[in-house]
FITI-789587 format. One line per field, with one value per residue (C-alpha): residue number from 1; residue in one letter; x, y, z. Coordinates in pm, 1 decimal. Layout:
<recs>
nr: (NUM / ...)
rest: (A / ...)
east: (X / ...)
north: (Y / ...)
up: (Z / ...)
</recs>
This chain:
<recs>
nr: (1 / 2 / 3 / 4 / 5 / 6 / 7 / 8 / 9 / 10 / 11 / 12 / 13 / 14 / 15 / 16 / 17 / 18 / 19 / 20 / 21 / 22 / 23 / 24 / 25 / 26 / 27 / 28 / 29 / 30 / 31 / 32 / 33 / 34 / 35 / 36 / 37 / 38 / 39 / 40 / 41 / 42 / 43 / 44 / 45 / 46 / 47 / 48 / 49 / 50 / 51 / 52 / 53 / 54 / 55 / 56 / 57 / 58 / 59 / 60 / 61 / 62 / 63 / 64 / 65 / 66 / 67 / 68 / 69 / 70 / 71 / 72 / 73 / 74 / 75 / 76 / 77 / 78 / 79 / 80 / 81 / 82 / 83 / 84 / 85 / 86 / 87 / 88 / 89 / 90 / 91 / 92 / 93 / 94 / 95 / 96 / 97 / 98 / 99 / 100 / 101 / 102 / 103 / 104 / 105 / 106 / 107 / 108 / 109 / 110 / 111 / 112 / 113 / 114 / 115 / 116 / 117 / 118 / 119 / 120 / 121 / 122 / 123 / 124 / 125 / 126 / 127 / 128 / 129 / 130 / 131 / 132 / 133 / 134 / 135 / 136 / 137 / 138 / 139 / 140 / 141 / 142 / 143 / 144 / 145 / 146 / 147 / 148 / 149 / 150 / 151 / 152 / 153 / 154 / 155 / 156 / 157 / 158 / 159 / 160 / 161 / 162 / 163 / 164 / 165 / 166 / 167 / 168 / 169 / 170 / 171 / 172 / 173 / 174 / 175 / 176 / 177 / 178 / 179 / 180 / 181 / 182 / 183 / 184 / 185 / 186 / 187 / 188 / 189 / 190 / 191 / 192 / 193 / 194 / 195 / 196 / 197 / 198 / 199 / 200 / 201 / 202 / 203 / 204 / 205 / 206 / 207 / 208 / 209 / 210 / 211 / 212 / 213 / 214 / 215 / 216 / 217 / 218 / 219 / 220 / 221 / 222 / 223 / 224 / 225 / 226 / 227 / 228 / 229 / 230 / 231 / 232 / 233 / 234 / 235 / 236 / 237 / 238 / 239 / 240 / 241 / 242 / 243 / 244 / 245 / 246 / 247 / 248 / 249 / 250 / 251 / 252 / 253 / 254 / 255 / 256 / 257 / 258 / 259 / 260 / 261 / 262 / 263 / 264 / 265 / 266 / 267 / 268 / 269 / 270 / 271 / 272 / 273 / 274 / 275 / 276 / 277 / 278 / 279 / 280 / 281 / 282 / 283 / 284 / 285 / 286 / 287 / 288 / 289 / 290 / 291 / 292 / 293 / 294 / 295 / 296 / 297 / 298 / 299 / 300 / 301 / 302 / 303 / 304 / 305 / 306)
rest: (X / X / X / X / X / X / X / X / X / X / X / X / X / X / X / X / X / X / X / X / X / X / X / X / X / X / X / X / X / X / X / X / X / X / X / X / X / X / X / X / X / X / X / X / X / X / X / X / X / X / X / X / X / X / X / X / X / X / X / X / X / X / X / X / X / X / X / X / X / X / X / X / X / X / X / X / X / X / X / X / X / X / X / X / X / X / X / X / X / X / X / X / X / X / X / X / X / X / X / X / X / X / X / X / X / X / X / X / X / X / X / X / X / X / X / X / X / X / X / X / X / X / X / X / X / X / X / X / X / X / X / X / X / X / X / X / X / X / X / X / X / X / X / X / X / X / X / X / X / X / X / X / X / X / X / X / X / X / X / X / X / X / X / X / X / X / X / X / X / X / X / X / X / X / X / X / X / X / X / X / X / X / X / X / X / X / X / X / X / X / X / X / X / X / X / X / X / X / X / X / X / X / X / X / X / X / X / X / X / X / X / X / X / X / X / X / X / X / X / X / X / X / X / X / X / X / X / X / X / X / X / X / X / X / X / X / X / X / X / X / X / X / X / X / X / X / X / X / X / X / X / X / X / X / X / X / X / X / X / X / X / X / X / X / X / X / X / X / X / X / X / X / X / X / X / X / X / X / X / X / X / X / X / X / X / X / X / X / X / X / X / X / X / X / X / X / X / X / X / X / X / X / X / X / X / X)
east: (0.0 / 135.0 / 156.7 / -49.5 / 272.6 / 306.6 / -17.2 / -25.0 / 290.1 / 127.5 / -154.2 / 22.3 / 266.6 / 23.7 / -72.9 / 322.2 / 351.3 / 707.3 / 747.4 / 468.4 / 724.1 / 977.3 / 662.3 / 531.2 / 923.3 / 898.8 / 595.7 / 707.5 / 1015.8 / 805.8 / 580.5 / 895.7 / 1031.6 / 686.5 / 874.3 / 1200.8 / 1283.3 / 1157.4 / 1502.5 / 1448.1 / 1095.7 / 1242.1 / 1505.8 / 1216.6 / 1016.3 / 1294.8 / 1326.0 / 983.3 / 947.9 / 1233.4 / 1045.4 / 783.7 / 951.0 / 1096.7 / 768.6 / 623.1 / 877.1 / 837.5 / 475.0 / 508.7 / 766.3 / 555.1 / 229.7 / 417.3 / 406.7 / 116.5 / 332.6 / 340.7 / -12.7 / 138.2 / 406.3 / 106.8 / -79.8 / 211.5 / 102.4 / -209.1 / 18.8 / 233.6 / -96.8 / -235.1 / 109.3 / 88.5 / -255.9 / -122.4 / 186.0 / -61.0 / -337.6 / -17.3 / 78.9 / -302.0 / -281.0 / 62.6 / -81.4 / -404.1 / -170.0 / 45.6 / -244.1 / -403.9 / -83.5 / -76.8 / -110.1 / -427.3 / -379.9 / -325.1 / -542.0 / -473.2 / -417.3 / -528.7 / -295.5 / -432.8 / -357.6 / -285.1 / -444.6 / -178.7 / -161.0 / -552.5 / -471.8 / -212.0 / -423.6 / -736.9 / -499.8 / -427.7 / -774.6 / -850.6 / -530.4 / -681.3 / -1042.8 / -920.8 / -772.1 / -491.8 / -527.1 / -206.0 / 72.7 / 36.8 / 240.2 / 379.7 / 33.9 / 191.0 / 482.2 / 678.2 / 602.8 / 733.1 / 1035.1 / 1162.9 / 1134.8 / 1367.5 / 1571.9 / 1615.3 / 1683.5 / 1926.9 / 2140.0 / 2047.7 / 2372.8 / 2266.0 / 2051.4 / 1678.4 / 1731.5 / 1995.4 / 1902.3 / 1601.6 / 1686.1 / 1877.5 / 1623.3 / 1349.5 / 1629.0 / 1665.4 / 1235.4 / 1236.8 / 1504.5 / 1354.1 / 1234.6 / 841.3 / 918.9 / 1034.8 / 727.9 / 520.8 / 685.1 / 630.0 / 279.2 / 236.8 / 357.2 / 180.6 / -120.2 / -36.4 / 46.6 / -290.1 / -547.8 / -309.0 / -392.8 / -753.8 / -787.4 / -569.8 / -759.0 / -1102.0 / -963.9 / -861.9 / -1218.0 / -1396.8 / -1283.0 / -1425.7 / -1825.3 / -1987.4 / -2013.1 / -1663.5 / -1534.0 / -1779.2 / -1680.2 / -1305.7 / -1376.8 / -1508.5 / -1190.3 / -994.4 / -1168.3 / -1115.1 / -763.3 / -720.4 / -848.3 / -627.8 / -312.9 / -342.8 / -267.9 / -484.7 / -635.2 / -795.5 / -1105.3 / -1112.1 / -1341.7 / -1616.2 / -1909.7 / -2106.2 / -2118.5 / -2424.1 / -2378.9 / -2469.1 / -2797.9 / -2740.9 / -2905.9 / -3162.7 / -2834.1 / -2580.8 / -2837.6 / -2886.6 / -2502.7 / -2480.2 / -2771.9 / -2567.7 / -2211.6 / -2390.1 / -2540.1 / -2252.2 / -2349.6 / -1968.5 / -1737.1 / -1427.9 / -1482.1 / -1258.8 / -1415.4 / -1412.4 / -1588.8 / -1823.0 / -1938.3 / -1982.2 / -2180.8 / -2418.4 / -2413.8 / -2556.5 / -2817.2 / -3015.2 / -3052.2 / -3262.3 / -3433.0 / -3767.4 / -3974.1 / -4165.0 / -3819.2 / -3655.3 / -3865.1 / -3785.6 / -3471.5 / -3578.8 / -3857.4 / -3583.5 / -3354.7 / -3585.9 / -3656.8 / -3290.8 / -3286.9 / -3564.3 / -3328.4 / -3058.6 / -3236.1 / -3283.2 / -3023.7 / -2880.5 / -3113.8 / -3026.9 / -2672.2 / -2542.8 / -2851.4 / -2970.2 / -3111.9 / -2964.4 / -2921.2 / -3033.0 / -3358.1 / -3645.6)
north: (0.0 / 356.1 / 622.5 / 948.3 / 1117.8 / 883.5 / 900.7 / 1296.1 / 1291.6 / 1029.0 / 1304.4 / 1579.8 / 1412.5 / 1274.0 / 1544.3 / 1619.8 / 1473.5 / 1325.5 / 1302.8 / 1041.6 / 780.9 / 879.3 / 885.7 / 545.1 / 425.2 / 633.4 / 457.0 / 108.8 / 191.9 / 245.8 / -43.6 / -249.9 / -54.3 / -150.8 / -497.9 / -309.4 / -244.1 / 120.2 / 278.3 / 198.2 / 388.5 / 687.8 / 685.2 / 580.8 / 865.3 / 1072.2 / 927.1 / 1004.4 / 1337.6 / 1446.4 / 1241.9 / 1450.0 / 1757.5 / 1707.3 / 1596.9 / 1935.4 / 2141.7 / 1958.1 / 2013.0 / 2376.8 / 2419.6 / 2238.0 / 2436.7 / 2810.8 / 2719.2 / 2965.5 / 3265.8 / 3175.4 / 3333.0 / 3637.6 / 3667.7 / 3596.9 / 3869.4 / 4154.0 / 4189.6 / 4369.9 / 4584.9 / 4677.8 / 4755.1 / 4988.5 / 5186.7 / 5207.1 / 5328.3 / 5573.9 / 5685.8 / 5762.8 / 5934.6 / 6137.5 / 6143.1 / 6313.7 / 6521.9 / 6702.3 / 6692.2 / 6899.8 / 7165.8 / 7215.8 / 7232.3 / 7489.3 / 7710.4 / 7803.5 / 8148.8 / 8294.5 / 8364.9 / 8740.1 / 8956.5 / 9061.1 / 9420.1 / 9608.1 / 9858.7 / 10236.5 / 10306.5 / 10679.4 / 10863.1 / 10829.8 / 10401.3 / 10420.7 / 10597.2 / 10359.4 / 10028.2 / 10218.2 / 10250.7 / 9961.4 / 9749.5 / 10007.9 / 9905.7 / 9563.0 / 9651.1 / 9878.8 / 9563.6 / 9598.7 / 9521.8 / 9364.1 / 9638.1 / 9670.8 / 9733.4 / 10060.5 / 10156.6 / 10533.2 / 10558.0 / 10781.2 / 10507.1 / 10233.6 / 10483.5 / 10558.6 / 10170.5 / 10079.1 / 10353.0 / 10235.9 / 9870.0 / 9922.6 / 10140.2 / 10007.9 / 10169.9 / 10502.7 / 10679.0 / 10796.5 / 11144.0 / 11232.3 / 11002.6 / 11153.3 / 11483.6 / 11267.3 / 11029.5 / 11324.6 / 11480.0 / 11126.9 / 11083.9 / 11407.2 / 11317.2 / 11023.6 / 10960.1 / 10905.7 / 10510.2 / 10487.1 / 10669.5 / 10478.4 / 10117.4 / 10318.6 / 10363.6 / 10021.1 / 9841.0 / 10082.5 / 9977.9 / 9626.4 / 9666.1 / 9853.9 / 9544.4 / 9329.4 / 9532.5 / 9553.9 / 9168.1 / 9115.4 / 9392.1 / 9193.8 / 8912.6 / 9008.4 / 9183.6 / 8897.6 / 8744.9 / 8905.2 / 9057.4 / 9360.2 / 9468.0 / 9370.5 / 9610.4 / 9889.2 / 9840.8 / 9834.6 / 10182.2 / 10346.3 / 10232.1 / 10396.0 / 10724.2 / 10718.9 / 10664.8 / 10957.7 / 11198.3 / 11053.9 / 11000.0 / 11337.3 / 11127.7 / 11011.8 / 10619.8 / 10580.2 / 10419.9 / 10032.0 / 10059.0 / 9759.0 / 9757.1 / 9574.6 / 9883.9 / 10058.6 / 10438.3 / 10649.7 / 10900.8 / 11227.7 / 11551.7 / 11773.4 / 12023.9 / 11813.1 / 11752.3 / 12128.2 / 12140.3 / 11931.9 / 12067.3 / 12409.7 / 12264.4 / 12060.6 / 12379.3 / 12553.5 / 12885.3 / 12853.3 / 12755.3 / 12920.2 / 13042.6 / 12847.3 / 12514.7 / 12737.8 / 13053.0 / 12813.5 / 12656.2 / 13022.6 / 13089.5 / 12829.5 / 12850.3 / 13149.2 / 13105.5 / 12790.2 / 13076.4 / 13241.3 / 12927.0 / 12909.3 / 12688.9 / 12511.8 / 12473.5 / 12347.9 / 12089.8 / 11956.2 / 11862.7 / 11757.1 / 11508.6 / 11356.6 / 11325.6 / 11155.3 / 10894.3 / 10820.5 / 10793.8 / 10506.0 / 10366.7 / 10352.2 / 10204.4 / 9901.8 / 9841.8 / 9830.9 / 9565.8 / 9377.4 / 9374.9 / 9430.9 / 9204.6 / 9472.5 / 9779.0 / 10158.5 / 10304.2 / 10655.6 / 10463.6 / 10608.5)
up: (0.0 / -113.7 / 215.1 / 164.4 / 72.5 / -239.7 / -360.1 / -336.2 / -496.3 / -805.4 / -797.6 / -858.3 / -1137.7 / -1300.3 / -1565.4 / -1624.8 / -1910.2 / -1960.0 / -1602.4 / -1526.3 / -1626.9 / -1321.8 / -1089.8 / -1136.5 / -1114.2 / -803.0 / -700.9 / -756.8 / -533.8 / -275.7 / -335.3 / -234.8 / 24.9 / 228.2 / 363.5 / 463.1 / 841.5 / 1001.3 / 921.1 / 554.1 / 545.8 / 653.2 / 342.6 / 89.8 / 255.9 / 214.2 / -140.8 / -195.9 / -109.6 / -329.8 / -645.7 / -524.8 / -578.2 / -892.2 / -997.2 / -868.8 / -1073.7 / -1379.7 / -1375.4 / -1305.6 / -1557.3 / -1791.1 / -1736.9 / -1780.2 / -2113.0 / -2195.0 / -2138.2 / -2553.4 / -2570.5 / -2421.8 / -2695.7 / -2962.4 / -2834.6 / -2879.8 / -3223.3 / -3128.1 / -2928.0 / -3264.7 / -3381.7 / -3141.9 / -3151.5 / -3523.5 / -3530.4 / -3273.5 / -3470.3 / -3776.5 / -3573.7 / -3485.2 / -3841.5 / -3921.2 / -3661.6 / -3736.6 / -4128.6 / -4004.5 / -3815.4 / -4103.6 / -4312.8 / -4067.6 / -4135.6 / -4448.2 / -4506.2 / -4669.0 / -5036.8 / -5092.3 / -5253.3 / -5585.2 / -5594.2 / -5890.2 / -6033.9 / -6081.4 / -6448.1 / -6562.2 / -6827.5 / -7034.9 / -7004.3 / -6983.4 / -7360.2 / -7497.3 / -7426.2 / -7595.3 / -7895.5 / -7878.0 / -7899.6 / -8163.9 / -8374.0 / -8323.6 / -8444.4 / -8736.3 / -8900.7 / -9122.2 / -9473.2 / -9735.8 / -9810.9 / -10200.7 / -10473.9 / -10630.8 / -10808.5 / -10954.7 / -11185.9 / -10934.0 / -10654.9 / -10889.5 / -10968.6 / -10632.5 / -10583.9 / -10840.9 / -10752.1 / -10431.5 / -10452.4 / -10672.3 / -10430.7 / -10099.4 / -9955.7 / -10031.0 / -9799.7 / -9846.2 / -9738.1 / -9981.9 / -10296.6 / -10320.5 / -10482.2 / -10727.3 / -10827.3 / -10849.7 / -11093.9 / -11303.0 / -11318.0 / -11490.5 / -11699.7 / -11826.5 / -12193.7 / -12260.3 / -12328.7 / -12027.7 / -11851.7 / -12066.3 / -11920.3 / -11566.4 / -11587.8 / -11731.2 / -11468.3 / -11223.2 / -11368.3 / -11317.7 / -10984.7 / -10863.5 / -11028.6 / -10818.8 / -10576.4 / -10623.6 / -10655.9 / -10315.7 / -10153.3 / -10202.6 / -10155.0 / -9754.6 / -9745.6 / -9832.6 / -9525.1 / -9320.5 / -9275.8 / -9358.5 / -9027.7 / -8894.0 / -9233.5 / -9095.8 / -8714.2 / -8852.1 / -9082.4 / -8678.3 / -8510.4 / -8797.6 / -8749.7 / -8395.9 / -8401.7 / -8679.4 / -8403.6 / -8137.9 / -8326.9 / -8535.2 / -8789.7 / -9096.8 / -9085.7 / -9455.0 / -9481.7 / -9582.8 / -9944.1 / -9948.5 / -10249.1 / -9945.3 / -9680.2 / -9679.8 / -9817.4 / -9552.4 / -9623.0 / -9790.5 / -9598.7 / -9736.6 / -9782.1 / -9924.2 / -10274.2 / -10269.8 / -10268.3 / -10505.8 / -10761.0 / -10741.7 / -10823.7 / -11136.6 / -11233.6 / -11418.0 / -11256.3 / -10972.7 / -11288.4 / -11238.7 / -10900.7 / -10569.9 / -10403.1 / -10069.8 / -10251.7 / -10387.3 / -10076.2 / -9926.6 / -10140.0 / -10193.9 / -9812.2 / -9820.9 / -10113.9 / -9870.0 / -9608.3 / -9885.8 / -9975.4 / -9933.6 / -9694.2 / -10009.9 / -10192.1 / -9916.8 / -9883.1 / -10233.6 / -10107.8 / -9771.6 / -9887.3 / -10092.2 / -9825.5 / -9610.2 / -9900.2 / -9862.7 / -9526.6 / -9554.2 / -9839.0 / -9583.7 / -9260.2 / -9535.3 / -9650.3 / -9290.3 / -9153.8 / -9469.9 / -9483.1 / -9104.9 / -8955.3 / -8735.4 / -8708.2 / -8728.3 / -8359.7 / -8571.3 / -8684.2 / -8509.5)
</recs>
């Protein structure tokens, strides 16, 4: 029969795995010791105990084995501090983003009257178009060209008292072969002229002819008027056809464009009322002519229309 010691001891051991072996050795030991003399049961005890022991630590040792679980679970903790390290991340993002300046304000420069002027000139320059530089279309023109190009050393200033001299000079075969080729050169002109007009409309030409009279007043110098069959002719005034009766009349032959206009000018003030209106009923026929022609043509209607 095993003591209580022993079988505690077997009790203990017996879920130890490896060690169950050494136990039941242990036991069977003991199992024979039973016969042996008093002094002998106190060494088996002794024997027994220490089994015991060594059973015990084995056990333990064998049952801290789940300190594994703890290791498994350190992932989670990796986790957590890189979830914290990129809600740091966010958060030092949202301050920087918080810092950026505000975007200044443009400021708008104050032009002067004299820039305001110079970029006025300069959309009109745009509007006025600018049509294809032509040929030499006079014999003088065509002349001086030839003149020119054949001494391009020679200045313009001083070569052109001598090639005034030589065009006087010259014989009438060669002024004929001038004016030939002057000739020539204004139908080229003509056809390349309509040709550019065609490209564009009507009332592009007639917005074009405005900027050019606007920048004649504001440059002092002269912006000629683009010619197109397809503008409208502006209406003629009740005056302007008694002008014009007068002049046709013979009666101012020999007598100064300037004296003529004075006096015609004064001759309407002694028009009558019933003569006047000749010319006035005629004009206003013209001006019905006109507001026409502009619908028709420009696709709208005259801002002077009534």
């Amino acid at each position: 029969m095993l003591s209580t010691i022993g079988r505690a001891a077997i009790r203990r051991g017996a879920g130890a795995g490896s060690s169950t072996n050494r136990i039941i050795q242990s036991t069977w030991l003991l199992q024979r010791a039973n016969s042996r003399t008093g002094s002998d049961s106190q060494r088996d005890s002794s024997f027994l105990s220490i089994a015991n022991k060594r059973a015990f630590a084995t056990a333990t040792k064998t049952v801290a084995k789940p300190k594994t679980t703890a290791t498994t679970t350190k992932p989670k903790a990796k986790t957590t501090t890189k979830s914290t390290k990129a809600k740091a991340k966010k958060s030092v993002k949202k301050k920087a983003a918080a810092k950026k300046p505000a975007p200044k304000k443009k400021v708008v420069k104050q032009l002067t009257e004299e820039q305001k002027k110079k970029a006025v000139i300069r959309e009109l320059k745009k509007t006025a178009l600018k049509p294809p530089k032509g040929l030499g279309s006079t014999p003088w023109i065509v002349f001086c060209g030839d003149s020119l190009s054949a001494d391009k050393a020679v200045s313009l200033k001083n070569s052109m008292s001598e090639i005034a001299a030589k065009y006087q000079s010259l014989s009438p075969a060669e002024l004929e072969a001038l004016n030939h080729r002057a000739n020539e050169n204004k139908r080229a002109n003509d056809a390349a002229l309509q040709k550019w007009l065609s490209g564009y409309t009507p009332i592009e030409i007639k917005t074009a002819n405005n900027a050019r009279n606007q920048l004649s007043k504001l440059l002092n110098r002269k912006y000629s008027q683009l010619t197109d069959e397809r503008l409208v002719r502006a209406p003629t005034n009740a005056y302007v056809y008694f002008v014009k009766d007068r002049l046709a009349s013979g009666d101012l032959k020999g007598i100064s464009a300037q004296e003529s206009l004075k006096l015609i000018g004064a001759e309407w003030k002694q028009v009558s009322a019933s003569d006047k209106k000749v010319y006035q009923d005629r004009a206003a026929a013209d001006s019905q002519r006109y507001y026409q022609e502009y619908k028709t043509v420009y696709g709208k209607a005259s801002k002077t229309e009534h």
